[in-house]
N, C-alpha and C positions, 0 to 999 in steps of 0.2 A: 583538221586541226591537230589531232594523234599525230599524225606522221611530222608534223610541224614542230611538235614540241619534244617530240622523241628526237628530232635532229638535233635541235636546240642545248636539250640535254647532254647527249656525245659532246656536241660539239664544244660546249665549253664544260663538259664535267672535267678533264685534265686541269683546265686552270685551277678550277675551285678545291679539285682534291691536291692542288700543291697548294694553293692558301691553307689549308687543314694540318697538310702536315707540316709546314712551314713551323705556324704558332703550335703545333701537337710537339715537334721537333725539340721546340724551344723551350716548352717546358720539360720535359722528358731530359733536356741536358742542364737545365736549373736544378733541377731533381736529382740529377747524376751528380754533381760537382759537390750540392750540399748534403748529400746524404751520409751522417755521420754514422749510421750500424755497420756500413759498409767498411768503410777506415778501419773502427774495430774487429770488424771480422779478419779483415789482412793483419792489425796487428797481432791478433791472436792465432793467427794461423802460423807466423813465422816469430814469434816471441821465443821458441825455443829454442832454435836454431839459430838466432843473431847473440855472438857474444863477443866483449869485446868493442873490436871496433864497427861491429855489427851493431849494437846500439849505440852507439853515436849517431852511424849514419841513420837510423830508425827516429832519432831524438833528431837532427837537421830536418829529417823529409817531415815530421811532426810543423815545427817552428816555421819550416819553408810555406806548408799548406795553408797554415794558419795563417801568415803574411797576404799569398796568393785571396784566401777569403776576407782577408780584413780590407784588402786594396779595392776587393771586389764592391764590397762592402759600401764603403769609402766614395767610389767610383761614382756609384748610386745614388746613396745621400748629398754627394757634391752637386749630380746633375738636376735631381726633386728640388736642392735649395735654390739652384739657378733660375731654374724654372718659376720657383715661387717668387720669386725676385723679380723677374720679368713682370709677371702676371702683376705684382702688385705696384709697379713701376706703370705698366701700361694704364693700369688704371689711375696711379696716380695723372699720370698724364689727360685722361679722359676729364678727371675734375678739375684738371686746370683749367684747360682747352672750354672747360663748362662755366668755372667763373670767370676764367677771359671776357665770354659773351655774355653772362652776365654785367660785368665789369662795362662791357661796349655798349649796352642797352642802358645803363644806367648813367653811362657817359652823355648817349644822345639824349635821355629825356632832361639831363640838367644843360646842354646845350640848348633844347627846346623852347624850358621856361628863360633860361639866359635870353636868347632871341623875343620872348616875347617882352621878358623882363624891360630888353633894350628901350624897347616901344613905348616908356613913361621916359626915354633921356632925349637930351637937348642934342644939340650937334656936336657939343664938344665932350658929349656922352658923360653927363654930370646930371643927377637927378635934379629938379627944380624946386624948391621948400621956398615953404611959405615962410615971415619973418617969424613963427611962432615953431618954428620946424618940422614941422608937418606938409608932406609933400602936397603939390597943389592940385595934383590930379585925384585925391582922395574923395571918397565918399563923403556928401555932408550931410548935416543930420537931418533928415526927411526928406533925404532922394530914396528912388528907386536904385538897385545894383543894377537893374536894367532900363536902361534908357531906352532904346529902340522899342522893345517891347511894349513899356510901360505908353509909350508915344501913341502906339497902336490903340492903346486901353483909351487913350484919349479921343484918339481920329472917331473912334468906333462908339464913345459914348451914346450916343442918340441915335446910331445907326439904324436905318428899319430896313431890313433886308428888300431889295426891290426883287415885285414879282413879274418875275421870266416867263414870257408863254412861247412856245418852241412846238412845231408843227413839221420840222423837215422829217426826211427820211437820210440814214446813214449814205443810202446813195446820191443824195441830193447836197449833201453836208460837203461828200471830197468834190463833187462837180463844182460845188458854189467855192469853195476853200482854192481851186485852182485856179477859178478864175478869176479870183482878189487878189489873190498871188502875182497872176498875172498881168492883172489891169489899174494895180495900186503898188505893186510895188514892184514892178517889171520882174518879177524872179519867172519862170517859167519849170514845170514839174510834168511827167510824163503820169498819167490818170493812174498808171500801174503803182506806180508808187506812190501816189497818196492814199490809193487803197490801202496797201501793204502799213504804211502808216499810222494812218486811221485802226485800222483792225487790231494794229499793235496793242492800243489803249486798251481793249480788253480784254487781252490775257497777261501784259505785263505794266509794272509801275515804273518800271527800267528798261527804256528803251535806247538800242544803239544805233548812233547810224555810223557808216563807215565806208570807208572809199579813199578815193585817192584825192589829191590836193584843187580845190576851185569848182567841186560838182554841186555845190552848194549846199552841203550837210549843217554848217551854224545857219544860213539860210530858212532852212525850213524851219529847223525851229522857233525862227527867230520872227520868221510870218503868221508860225501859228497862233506864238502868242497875241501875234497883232488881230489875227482873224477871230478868235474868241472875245475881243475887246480885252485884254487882261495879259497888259503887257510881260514878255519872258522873262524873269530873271537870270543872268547869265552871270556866272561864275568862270572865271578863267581859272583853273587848273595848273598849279604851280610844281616844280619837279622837286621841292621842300615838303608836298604835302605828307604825313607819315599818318595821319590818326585821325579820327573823327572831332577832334578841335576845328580841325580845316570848315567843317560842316557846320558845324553845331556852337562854335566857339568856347569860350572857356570861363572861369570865374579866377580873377588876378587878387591874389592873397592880399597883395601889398597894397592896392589901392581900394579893395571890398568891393569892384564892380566885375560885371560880367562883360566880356569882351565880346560883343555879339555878331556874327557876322550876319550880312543882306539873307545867305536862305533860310537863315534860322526865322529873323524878323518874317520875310513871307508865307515860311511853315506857322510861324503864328497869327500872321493877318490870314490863315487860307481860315481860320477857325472860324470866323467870324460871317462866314458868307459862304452861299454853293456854286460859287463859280470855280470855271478850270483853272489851276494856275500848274504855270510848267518853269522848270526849274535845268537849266541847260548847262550842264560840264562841258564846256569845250577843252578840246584837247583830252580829255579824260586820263588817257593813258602817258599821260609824259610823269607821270608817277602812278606807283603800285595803287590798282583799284579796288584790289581787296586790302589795301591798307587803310587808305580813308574811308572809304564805304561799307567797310564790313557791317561796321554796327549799322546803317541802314538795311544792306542786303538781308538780313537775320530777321531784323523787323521787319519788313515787307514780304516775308517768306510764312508768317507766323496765318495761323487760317481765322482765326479771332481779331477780327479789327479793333474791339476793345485793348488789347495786349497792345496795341500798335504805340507807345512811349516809352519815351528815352527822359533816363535821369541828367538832369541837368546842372544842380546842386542838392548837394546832401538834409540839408533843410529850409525852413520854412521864414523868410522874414514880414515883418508886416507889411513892408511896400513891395512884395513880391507882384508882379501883373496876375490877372486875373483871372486868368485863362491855364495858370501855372497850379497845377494840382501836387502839393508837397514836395514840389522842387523837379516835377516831374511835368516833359511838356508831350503834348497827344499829337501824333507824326497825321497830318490830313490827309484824307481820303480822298479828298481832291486836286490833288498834286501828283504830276509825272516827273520824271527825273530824265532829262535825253541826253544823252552822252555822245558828244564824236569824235572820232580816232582816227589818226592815220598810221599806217603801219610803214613805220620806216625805223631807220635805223636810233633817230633819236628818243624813241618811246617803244615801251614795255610791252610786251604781251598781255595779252588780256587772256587770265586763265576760264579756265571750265568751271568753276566753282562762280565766276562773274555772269559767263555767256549762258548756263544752264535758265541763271533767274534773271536774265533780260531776253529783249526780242532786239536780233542783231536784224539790221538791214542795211544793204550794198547798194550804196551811190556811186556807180562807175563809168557814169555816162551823164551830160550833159545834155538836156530836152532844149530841141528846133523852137525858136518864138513861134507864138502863135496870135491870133487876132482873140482878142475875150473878151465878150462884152463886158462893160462900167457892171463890178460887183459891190458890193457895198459889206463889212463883216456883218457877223453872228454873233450875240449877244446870249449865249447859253448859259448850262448850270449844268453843275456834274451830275444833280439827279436824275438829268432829263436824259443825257448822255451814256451814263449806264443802264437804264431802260430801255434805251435801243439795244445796248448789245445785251439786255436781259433777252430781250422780242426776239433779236436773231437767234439767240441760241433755241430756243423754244420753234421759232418757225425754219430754221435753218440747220436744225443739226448734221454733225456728220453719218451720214448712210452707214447704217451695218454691214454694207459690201466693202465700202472704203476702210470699215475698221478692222472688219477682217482681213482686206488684205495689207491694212498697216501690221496687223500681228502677225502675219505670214512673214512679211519684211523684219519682224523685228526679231523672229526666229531664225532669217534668213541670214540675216548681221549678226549674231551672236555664234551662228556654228562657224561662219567663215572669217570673223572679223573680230572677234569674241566683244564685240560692243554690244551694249543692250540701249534701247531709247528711253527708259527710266520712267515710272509715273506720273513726274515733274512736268517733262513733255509731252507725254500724252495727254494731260488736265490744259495743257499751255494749247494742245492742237485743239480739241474741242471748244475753246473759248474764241482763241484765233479764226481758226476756219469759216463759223458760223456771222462770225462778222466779216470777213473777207468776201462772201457772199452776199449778204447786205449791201454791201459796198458796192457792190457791180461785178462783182470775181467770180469764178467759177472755184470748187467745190476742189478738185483733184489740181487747179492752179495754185492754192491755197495750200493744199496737203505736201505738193511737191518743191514748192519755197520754204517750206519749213524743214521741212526734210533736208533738205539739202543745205541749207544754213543753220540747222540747230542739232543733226544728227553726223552728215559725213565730212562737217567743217573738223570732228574729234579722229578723224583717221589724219589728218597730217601730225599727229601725235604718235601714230602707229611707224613702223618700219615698212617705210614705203616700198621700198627694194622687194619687202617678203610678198606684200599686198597685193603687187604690181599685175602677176596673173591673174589676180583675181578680181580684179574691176572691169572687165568687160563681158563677165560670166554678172557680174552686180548689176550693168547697164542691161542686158538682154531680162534680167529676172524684171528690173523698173518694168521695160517696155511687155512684158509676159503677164506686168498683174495690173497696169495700169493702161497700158494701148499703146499704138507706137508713134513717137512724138509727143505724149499725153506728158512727161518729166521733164520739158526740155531743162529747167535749174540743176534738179539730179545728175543730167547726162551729163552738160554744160561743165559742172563741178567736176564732176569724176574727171572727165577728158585733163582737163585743167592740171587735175592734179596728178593724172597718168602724166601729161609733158614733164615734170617737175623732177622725175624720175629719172 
């Protein structure tokens, strides 16, 4: 390394020592120009000897320097003020360009209530008043601001919660769930994927499916909810949506009620009962998903289920529902959120900050009919439902072999790929996993769909051009710590997205 750095040195100390003398140069001639003992010395050296027209000329080269310094001078000052001018120029520009968008945000949110505003006018977009002037859709005295909710208070008075006795096994759940599928409502599902499914529930509340167009992604959803007896709520996803109103709806100034939407209403009918209810975004992505759903993703992220509500109104009325704690409502615990996306050109990417806190799954393929015997649904409850993937995790955890060589892997990505898999996903594998095994899965089937859809789905973010050598040094390391053929999702991927290249 001596011999290396002694090159290194020659070889570029000529540059360095003309940078030195360059600015050493330049001041040493600032220093020359200004240096007035100097002047004096010359004029005193030759004051004697100039008379006459000798000090004239003496009195001109005096006046002439002094000019020369003053220009110089001048020069300088002109260029520093230019500068500053710029500089406060550009920044004035920076705070325009800053309340511009302010200005644009403030624009859309009075479009927003505009739009909602509209929603009390007639067709000929004219408010409707009572003869006494008071519009008609107003609040009267001794309603609730919440009707849906308040409706619930009612349905639910005398309610006695019915008791659930449940005896399957997780694997017995996707077998029987397939075959209802199948034999009631013709949809047909490859066993793989209702495992993958299934398992999801237990490590996330945000589940994606995704794929391409007719593989049946609103489908399953839409059978699950049939299969638990508790029918889906499905919410179609509008490319308007900007904000968690979409979700949660809102309280309208002008009339004193709460605009409520359908999953708010079943976020607060799930309070009242332990059944599953599933709550499905189709289309998700034909508007920004970290727009509307931020404020649930946050919540659903939080480790204290207590924490788990959302402010709804700022305070307190006397016919507020009942279930509404100081304007504050409690997000259930048994309620899933399934999202499905197509990626095309007319909808948005789904960022990392979305896919990190959901379990994304690929329907890319269409499952062969099949013969299934007459199944009849399940009538369960979320408590019995998390007790299984309590059981799996406890009977089924991930091997210390497997976790070592997942931390082998995730040293392996970070020196080559500089990705790391974050603690996120690691709590997400160990929940996952142990249920995917339950299910009927295998242990390294499980580890290697995850992987591959929640760890190297974030290299097409990378410069693929740069990566491009390095993905089949990544594929030989899968088959070196897991077996060979043991990843096929990992390979499968990568290959995928070496063609892309």
């Amino acid at each position: 390394m001596s011999v290396y750095g002694e090159f290194f040195t020659k070889f570029m100390g000529p540059l360095f020592e003309g940078f030195i003398k360059i600015f050493k140069g330049l001041g040493e001639g600032l220093f020359q120009m200004f240096n007035v003992v100097t002047y004096i010395t010359v004029i005193g050296d030759y004051k004697s000897d100039l008379k006459g027209l000798g000090l004239l000329v003496m009195v001109l080269s005096i006046v002439f320097l002094l000019a020369i310094m003053a220009l110089i001078v001048f020069l300088i000052y002109k260029s520093v003020k230019t500068y500053l001018r710029y500089r406060r120029n550009v920044k004035k520009e920076d705070m325009l360009v800053e309340e511009i968008d302010s200005l644009n945000n403030e624009i859309f949110k009075l479009k927003r209530n505009a739009e909602k505003f509209s929603e009390l006018a007639n067709a000929n977009g004219e408010i409707e008043y009572n003869e006494d002037g008071t519009p008609k859709n107003e609040l009267k005295e001794g309603e609730s601001r919440f009707f849906k909710l308040s409706t619930v208070d009612a349905k639910f008075k005398d309610y006695t919660p019915e008791e659930i006795v449940n005896n399957f096994t997780l694997e017995s759940f996707c077998d029987t769930f397939r075959n209802y599928s199948a034999s009631k409502l013709h949809l047909y599902y490859d066993i793989n994927l209702i495992r993958l499914f299934i398992a999801s529930f237990a490590s996330n509340k945000l589940i994606i499916l995704e794929g391409i167009s007719g593989t049946g992604k609103t489908s399953l959803a839409y059978a699950f909810g049939n299969f638990v007896d508790n029918e889906t709520t499905v919410a179609s996803v509008q490319p308007s949506w900007r904000d968690s109103t979409e979700i949660f709806g809102y309280f309208n100034e002008f009339t004193k009620k709460f605009n409520e939407t359908e999953i708010l209403e079943k976020m607060y009918e799930a309070q009242y009962d332990d059944e599953v209810y599933i709550t499905l975004l189709d289309e998700m992505n034909i508007s920004r998903v970290e727009y509307y759903f931020a404020e649930m993703l946050s919540i659903l992220e939080l480790p204290n289920k207590k924490d788990w509500v959302v402010e709804l109104v700022p305070n307190v009325w006397p016919n507020d529902p009942i279930k509404l704690e100081n304007g504050k409502l409690k997000i259930p615990e048994n309620m899933w959120y399934i999202g499905t996306i197509n990626n095309d050109d007319s909808t948005f990417m789904i960022t990392d900050k979305v896919y990190d806190r959901a379990m994304p799954i690929a329907i890319d393929d269409k499952c062969e009919e099949f013969e299934a015997p007459d199944t009849d649904k399940i009538k369960t409850s979320y408590k019995y439902l998390e007790s299984l993937f309590e059981k799996a995790s406890a009977e089924h955890p991930v091997s210390q072999e497997n976790l070592d060589k997942i931390a082998q892997l995730d040293r392996y990505v970070i020196d080559h790929f500089r990705l790391a898999f974050g603690n996120r996903i690691v709590k997400q594998l160990k929940e996952f996993v142990p249920a995917f095994v339950a299910c009927g899965g295998e242990e390294v089937a499980g580890i290697d769909y995850l992987i591959a859809h929640k760890i190297l789905r974030k290299f097409e973010q990378l410069n693929l051009a740069y990566i491009k050598d390095e993905i089949d040094g990544l594929i030989n390391y899968f088959e070196k710590l897991f077996g060979a053929g043991k990843t096929p999702e990992c390979k499968a991927y990568l290959l995928r997205l070496k063609k892309t290249i």
